[in-house]
C-alpha positions in Angstrom: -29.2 -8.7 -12.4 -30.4 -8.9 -15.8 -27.5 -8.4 -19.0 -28.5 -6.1 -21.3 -27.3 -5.9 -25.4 -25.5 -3.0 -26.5 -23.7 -2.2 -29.8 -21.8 0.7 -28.6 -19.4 0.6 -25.4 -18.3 3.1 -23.7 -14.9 2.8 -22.4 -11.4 4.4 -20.7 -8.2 3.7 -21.0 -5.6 3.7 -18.3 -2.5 2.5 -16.7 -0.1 2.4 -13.7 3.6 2.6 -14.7 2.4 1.0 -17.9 0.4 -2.3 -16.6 -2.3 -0.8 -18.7 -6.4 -1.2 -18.6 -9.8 -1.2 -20.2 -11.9 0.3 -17.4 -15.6 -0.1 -18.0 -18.5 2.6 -15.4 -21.1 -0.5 -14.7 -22.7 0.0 -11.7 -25.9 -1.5 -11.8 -24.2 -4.8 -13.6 -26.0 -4.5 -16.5 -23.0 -5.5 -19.0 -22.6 -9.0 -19.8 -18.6 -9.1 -19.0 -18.1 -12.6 -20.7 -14.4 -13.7 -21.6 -15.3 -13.1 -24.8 -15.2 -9.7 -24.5 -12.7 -9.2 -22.5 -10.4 -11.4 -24.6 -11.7 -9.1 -27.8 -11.3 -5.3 -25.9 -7.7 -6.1 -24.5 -6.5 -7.3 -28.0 -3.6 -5.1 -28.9 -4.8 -5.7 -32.9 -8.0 -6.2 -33.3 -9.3 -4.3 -30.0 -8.1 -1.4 -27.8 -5.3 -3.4 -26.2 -4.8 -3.9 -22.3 -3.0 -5.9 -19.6 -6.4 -6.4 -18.1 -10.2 -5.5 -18.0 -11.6 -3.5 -15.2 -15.2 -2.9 -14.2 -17.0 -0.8 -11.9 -19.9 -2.5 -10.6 -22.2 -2.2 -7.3 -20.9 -4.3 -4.6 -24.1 -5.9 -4.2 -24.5 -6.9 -7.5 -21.4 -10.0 -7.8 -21.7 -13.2 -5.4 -18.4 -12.2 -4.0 -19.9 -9.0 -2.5 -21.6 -10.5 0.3 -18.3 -11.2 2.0 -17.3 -7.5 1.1 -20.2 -5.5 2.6 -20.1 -8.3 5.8 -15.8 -6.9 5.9 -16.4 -3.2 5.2 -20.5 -1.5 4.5 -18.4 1.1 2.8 -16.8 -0.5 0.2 -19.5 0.2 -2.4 -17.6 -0.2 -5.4 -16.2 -3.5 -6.6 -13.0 -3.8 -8.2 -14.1 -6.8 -11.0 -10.9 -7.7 -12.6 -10.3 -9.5 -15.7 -6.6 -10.8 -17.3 -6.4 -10.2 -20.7 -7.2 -13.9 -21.8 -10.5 -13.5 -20.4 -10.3 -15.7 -16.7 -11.3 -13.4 -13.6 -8.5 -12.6 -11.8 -8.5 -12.2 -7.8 -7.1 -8.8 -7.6 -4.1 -6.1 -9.8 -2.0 -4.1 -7.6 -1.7 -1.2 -10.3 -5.4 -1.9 -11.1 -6.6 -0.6 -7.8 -4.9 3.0 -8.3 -6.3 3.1 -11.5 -9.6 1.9 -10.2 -9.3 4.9 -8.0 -8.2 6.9 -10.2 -11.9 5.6 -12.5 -13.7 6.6 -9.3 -12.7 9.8 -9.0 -13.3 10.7 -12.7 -16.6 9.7 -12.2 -17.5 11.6 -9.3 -18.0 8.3 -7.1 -14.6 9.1 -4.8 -14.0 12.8 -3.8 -9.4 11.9 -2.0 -10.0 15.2 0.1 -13.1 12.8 1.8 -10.3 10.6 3.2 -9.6 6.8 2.2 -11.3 4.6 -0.4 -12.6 1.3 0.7 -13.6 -0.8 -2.3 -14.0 -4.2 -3.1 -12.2 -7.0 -4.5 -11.8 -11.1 -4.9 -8.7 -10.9 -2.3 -10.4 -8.7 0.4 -11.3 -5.0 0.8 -8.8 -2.2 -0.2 -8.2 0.5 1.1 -6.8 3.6 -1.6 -5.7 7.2 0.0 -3.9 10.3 -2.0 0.0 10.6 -1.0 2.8 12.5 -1.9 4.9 11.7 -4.7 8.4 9.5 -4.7 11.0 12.2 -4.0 13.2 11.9 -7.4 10.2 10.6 -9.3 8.6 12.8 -11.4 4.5 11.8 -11.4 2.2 14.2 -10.7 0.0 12.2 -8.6 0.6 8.9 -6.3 -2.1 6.7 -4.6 -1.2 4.2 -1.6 -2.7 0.9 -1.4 -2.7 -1.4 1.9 -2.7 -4.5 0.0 -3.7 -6.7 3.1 -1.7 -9.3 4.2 0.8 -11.1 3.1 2.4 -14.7 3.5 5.2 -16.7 2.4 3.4 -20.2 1.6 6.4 -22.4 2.3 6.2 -20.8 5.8 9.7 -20.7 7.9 10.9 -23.8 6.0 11.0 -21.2 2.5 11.9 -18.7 4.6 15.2 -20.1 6.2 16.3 -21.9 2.9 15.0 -18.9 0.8 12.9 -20.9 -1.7 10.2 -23.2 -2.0 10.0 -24.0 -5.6 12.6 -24.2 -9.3 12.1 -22.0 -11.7 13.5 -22.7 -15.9 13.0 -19.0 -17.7 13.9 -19.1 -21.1 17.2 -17.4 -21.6 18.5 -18.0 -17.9 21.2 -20.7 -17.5 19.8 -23.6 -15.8 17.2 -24.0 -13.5 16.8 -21.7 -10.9 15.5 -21.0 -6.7 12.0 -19.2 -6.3 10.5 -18.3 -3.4 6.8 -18.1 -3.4 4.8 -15.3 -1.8 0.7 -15.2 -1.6 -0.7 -11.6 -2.1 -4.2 -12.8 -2.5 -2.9 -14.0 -5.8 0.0 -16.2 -6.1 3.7 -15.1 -6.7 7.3 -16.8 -7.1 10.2 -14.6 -7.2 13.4 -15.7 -8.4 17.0 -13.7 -8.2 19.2 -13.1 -10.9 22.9 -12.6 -11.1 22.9 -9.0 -13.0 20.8 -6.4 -14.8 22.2 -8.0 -18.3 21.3 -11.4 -17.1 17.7 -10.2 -16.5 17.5 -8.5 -19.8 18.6 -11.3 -21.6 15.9 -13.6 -20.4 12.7 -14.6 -22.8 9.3 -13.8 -21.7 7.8 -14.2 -24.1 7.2 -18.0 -22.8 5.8 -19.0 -19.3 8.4 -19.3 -17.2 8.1 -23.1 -16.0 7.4 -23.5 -12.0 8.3 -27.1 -9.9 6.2 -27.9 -8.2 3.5 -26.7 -11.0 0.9 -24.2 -9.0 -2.3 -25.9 -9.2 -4.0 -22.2 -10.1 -1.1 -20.8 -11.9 1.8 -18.3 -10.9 3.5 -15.0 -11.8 7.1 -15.0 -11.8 9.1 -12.4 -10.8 12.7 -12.0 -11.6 14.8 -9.6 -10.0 18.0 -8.3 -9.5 18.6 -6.8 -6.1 20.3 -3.1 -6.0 21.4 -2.3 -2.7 20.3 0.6 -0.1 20.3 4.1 0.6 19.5 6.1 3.2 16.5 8.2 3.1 16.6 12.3 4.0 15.5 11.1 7.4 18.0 8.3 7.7 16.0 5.8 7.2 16.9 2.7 4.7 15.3 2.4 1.9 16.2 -1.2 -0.4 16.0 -1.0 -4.5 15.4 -3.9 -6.8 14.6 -4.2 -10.7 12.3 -6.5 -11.9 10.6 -7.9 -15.2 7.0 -10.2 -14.8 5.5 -12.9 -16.2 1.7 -12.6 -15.2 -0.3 -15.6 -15.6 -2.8 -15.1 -18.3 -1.3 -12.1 -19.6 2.6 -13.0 -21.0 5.2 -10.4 -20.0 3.5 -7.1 -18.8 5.5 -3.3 -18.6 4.6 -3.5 -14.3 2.7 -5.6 -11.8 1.7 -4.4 -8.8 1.1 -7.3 -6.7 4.4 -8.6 -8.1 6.5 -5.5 -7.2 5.3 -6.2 -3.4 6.3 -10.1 -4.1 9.6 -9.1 -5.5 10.1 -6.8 -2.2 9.2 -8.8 -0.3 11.1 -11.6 -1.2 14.8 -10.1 -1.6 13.9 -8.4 2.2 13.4 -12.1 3.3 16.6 -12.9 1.8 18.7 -9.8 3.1 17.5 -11.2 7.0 17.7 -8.8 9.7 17.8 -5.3 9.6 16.7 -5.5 5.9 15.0 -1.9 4.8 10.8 -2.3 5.5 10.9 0.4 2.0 11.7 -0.6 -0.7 11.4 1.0 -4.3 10.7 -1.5 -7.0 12.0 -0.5 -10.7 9.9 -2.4 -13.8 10.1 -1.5 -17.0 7.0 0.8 -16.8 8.2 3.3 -14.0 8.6 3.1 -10.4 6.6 1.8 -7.3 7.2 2.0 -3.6 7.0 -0.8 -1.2 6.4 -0.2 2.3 5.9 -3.3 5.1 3.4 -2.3 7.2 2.8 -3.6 11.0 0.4 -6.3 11.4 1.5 -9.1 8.4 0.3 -5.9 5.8 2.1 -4.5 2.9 1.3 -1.0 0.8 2.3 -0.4 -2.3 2.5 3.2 -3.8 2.9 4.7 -7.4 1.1 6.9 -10.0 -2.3 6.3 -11.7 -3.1 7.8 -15.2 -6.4 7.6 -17.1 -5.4 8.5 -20.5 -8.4 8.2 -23.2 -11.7 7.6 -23.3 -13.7 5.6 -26.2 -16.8 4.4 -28.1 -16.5 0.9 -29.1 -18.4 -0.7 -32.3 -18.7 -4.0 -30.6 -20.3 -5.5 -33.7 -16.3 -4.6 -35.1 -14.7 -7.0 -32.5 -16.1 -10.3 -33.3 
């Protein structure tokens, strides 16, 4: 594909409980999407501010499509994610609704056609339309099957509950973290109580033993208990804060919410809920285990502006 030059870009701006986005229509990979740019749009000063960078683009048109189109001919749309420091980022949990929520504003996704398969670094995705949280008040909620899911430390983490120490500013002493792989990587940690996890400092990197060689997000959370659904079902509740790796403290995180689930149902044992609803700071998500090693993760998508940038004005 050849870059082109443009002074003017044309942009939208959305979010998913608040982990929010630059979302960029380039099908035919004509943008040059350099860290540079990235770094300069998701500036909360000096450009339009994000968590991240998304871009439509032809499957066909990135190296990584190959193994997309060999998964799934469908997925025609590639979900090319950036973090706000500019480094490409395997996948974003609340991205992907927003991605489809991009898709459909564009007249590439039509939810009364059935589910969305699109692209991404960690695997095809697979989007569908669902009925809002009961209790939550969005208008409109997309489900993602986030593929599978593992805990790295394997039964070892699993019957101790942790795999690696976690120091967060703010928290007394060092801390238990158990790590969990979404296609990106995860350690969630447990707090004592909601003013314990308020009081901690994001606004450093939590620091990870042993140190991931590709990074982490940390998740801290503070487990709520269960309720029983209208059909009698359990349903498990957590609240959580994020550190993302190459992004600082973010409002959600989508991948993280299913880590954080995932992780305080490993520690309840058996006959722990398979739903769970995740409280961040930005809203609500829902996170459902799903049979076959597969999690989904459910919330709202909004696309909220759309924009001209001056590119000659960022640098």
């Amino acid at each position: 594909m050849t870059a082109v030059a443009t002074s003017m870009l044309h942009v939208t701006k959305g979010h998913g409980t608040q982990n929010d986005f630059v979302l960029l229509d380039d099908r035919q990979g004509a943008l040059d999407l350099s860290a540079d740019l990235v770094r300069e749009l998701a500036d909360r000063r000096g450009g339009l501010g994000a968590d991240g960078v998304i871009r439509v683009i032809g499957t066909q048109h990135l190296p990584e499509g190959a193994a997309v189109l060999a998964e799934e001919p469908r997925a025609r749309w590639f979900m090319d994610y950036r973090n706000a420091d500019g480094s490409v980022a395997e996948m974003c949990g609340n991205g992907v609704r927003v991605f489809a929520a991009f898709l459909e504003r564009l007249g590439l996704w039509d939810a009364a056609d059935g589910e969305l398969a699109l692209g991404t670094r960690a695997g095809v995705k697979r989007v569908r339309r669902v009925p809002v949280q009961a209790g939550i008040g969005d208008d409109v909620w997309y489900a993602v099957d986030m593929g599978r899911w593992f805990l790295p430390g394997g039964d070892e983490a699993a019957g101790t509950g942790s795999d690696a120490v976690v120091t967060v500013a703010g928290v007394d002493d060092a801390r238990p973290g158990l790590s969990v792989d979404l296609g990106n990587p995860h350690v969630v940690l447990a707090l004592q109580d909601e003013d314990e996890l308020t009081g901690a400092d994001l606004t450093r990197a939590p620091v990870v033993s042993p140190v991931p060689p590709n990074g982490v997000n940390v998740e801290l959370v503070v487990p709520l208990g269960e309720d029983r659904a209208p059909d009698g079902s359990l349903v498990g509740r957590v609240r959580m804060r994020v550190h993302e790796r190459g992004v600082g403290e973010t409002r959600s995180c989508g991948t993280g919410a299913c880590a954080a689930a995932l992780a305080v149902r490993s520690w309840a044992g058996a006959g722990a809920p398979d739903v769970w609803l995740v409280d961040v700071p930005g809203g609500t998500v829902r996170v459902s285990v799903l049979p076959g090693g597969h999690v989904e993760l459910a919330g709202p998508a909004l696309l909220v502006a759309t924009a001209d940038v001056d590119l000659s004005a960022l640098r």
